[in-house]
C-alpha positions as CSV (number, residue, x, y, z in Angstrom):
1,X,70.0,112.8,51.9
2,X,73.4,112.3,51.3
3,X,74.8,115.0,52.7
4,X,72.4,114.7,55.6
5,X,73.7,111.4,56.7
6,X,77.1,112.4,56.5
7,X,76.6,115.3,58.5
8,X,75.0,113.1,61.2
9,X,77.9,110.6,61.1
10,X,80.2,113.3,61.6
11,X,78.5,114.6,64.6
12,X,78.0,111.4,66.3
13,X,82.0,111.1,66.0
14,X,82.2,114.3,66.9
15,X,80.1,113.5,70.2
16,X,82.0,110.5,70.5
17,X,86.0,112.2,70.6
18,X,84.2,114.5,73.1
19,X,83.1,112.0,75.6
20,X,86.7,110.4,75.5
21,X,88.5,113.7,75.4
22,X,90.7,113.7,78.1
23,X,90.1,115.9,81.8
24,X,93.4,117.5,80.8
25,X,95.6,118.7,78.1
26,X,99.6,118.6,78.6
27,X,101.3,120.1,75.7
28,X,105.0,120.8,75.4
29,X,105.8,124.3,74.5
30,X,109.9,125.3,74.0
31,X,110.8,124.4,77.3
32,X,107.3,124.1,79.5
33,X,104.9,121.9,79.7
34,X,101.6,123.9,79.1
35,X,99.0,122.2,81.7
36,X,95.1,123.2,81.5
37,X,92.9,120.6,83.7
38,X,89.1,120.2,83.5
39,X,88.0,123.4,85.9
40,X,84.3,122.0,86.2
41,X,84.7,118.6,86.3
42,X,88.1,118.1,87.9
43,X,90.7,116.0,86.8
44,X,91.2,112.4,88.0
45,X,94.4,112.3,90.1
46,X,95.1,108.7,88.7
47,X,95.2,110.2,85.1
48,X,97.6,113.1,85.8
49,X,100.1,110.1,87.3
50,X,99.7,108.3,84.1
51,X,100.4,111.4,82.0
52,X,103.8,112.3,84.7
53,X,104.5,109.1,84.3
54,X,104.7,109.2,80.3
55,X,105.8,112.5,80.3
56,X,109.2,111.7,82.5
57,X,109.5,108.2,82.2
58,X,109.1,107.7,86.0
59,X,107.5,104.7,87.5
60,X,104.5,105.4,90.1
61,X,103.3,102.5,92.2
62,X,99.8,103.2,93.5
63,X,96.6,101.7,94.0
64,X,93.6,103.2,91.8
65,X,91.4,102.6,94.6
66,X,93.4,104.6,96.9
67,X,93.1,107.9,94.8
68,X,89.6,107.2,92.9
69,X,88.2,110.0,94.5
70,X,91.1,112.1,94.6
71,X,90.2,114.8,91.7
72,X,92.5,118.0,90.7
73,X,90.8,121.5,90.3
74,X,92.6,123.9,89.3
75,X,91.6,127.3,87.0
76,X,93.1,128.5,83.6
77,X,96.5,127.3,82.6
78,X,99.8,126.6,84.2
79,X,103.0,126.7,82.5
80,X,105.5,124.5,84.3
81,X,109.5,124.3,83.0
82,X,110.0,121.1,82.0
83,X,113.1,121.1,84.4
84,X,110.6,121.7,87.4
85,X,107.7,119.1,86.3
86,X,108.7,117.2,89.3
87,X,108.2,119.6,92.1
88,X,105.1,120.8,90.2
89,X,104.0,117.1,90.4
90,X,104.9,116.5,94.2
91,X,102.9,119.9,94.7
92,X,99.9,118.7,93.6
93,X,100.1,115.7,95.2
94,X,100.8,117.5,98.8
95,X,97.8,119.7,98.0
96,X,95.7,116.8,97.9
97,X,97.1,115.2,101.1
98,X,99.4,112.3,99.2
99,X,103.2,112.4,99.0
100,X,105.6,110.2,97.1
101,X,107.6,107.7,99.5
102,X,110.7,106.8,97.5
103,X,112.3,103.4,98.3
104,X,115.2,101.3,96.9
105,X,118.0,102.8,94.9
106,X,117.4,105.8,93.4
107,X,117.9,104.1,89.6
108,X,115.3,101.1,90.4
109,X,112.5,103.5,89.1
């Protein structure tokens, strides 16, 4: 009985870490950034912001309801150079029809 109620609790927390895995993985690798996004559901476009934004330290102002539909699809996984994460980033923002508009000094964030 033991052993049967452990196993259950370990599935349920199993279940659990599933359901709040996130759409994507970013991992660093050397000197890439090794990017694989959900390819059935899509990725939220408001969570890959909040992973550039803790990945480079950038500041992004935007509205969630402006981009809560907006969702990523993209097959397999991309290696991006670390160096390049920021045209990588404006890429997949032009390919979903949104663009970052700087404005202010370049060092306000």
């Amino acid at each position: 009985m033991k052993t049967a109620t452990s196993t259950l609790l370990w599935l349920a927390g199993w279940v659990l870490l599933q359901a709040s895995a996130p759409a994507q993985v970013v991992q660093q690798q050397d000197k890439n950034y090794i990017i694989t996004f959900d390819e059935e559901q899509g990725t939220d476009l408001s969570e890959f912001i909040t992973v550039y934004q803790r990945l480079t330290g950038k500041v992004i102002h935007f509205e969630k309801k402006d981009v809560q539909d907006a969702k990523i699809y993209q097959l397999g996984t991309k290696a991006v150079p670390k160096d390049r994460f920021d045209v990588y980033f404006g890429a997949v923002l032009r390919n979903l029809d949104y663009l970052i508009v700087q404005f202010g000094p370049e060092d306000a964030g």
